[in-house]
C-alpha positions in Angstrom: 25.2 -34.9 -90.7 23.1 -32.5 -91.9 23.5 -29.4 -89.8 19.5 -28.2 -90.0 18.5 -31.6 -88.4 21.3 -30.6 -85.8 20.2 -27.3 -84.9 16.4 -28.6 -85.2 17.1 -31.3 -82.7 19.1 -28.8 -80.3 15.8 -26.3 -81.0 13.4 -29.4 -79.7 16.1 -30.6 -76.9 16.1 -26.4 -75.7 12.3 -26.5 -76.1 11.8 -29.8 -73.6 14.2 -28.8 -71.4 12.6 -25.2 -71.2 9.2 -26.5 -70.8 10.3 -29.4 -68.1 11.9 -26.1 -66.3 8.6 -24.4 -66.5 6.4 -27.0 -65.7 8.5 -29.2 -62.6 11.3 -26.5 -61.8 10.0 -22.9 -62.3 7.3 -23.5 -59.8 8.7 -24.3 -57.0 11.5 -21.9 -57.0 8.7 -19.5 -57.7 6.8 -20.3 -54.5 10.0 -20.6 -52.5 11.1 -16.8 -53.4 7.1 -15.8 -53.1 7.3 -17.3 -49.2 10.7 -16.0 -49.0 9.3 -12.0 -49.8 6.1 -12.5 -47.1 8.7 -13.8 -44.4 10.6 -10.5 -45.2 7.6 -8.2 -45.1 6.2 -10.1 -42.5 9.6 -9.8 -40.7 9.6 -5.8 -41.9 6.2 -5.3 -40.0 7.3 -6.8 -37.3 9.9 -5.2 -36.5 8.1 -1.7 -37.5 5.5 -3.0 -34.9 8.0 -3.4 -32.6 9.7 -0.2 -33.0 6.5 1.7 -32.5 5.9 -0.4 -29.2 9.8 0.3 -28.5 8.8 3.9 -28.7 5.4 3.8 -26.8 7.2 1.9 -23.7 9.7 4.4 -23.9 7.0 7.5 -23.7 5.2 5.1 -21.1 8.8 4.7 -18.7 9.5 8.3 -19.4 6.1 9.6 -18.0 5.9 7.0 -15.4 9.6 8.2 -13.9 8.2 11.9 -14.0 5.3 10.5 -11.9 8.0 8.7 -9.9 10.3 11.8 -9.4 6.7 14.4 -8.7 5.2 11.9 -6.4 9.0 11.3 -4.4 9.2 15.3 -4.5 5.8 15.5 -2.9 6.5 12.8 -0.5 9.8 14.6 0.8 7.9 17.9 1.2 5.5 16.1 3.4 7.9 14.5 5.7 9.9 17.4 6.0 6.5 19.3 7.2 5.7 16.5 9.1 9.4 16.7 11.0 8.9 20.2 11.5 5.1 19.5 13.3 7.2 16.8 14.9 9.8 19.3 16.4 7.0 22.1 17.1 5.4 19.2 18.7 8.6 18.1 20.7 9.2 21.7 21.7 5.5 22.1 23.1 5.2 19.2 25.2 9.0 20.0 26.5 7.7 23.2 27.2 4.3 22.0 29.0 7.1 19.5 31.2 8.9 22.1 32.3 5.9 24.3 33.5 4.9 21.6 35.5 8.1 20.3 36.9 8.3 24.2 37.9 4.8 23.8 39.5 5.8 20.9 41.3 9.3 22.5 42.7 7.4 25.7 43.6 4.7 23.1 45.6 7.3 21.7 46.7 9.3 25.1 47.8 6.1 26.2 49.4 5.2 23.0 51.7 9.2 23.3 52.7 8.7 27.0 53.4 5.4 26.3 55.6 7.4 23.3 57.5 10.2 26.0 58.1 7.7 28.3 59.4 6.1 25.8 61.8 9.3 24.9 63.1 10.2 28.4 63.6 6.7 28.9 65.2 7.3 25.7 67.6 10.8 27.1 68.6 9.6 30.4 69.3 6.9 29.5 71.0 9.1 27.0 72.9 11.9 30.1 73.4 9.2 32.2 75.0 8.1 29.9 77.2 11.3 29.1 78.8 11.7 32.8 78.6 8.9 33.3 80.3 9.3 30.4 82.9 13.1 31.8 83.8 11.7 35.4 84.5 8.7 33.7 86.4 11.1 31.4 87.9 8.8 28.7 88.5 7.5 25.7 87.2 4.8 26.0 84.8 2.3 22.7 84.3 2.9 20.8 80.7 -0.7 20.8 80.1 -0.7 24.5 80.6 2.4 24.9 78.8 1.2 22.9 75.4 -2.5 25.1 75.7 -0.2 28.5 75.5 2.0 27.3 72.9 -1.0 26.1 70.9 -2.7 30.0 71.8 0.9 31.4 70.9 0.4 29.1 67.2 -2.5 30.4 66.8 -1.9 33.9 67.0 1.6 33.9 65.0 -0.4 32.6 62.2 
């Protein structure tokens, strides 16, 4: 064997197997690593994408819990200014309750201190005509008696 037409033959077998590569291999792999890469930037992007909306949510929650934390600040301002009307409030009508239970015990004092009075008026009167009917020493008519005790009333008063 000639070793030319050995080395010619392996040249020609190298060549068809280097073109059948190209032509029904190559090509596919090619396409497979080309999809492969736009997955990866794809997949890159993404996730870049998502990092910025990470980041933007993240501003967004931040801002949203000052709001949170000025608006719960603002509400506990007002209810404690809204206990203290409360109390002011409490205190006033407390205040207004006792003036007039005071009115209504001095009413009251005063219609018991007139009824006194009367009665003291009625005995008296009562006292002086027995009084007077002991140094008379006689009988004195009712209907006489009740028109000078009514006289004596009138006068006391």
């Amino acid at each position: 064997m000639n070793i030319n037409l050995t080395l010619f033959a392996q040249a020609v077998t190298f060549a068809l197997f280097i073109w059948f590569c190209v032509r029904f291999i190559w090509p596919p792999i090619t396409r497979a690593i080309d999809e492969r890469q736009k997955k990866i930037v794809a997949g890159l992007a993404d996730s870049e994408r998502a990092r910025e909306a990470l980041e933007q949510a993240s501003h967004r929650a931040d801002a949203a819990m000052k709001d949170a934390r000025e608006r719960a600040a603002q509400i506990i301002v007002q209810a404690e200014s809204r206990a203290a009307q409360m109390v002011e409030a409490a205190k006033s009508a407390a205040r207004e309750e006792g003036a007039r239970e005071k009115a209504v015990a001095q009413a009251e004092i005063d219609q018991q201190i007139t009824r006194a009075k009367d009665t003291l008026r009625e005995q008296v009167a009562a006292l002086a005509v027995a009084g007077a009917e002991k140094i008379l020493r006689r009988e004195v008519n009712a209907q006489a008696h009740a028109d000078l005790l009514s006289q004596l009333r009138q006068q006391l008063r």
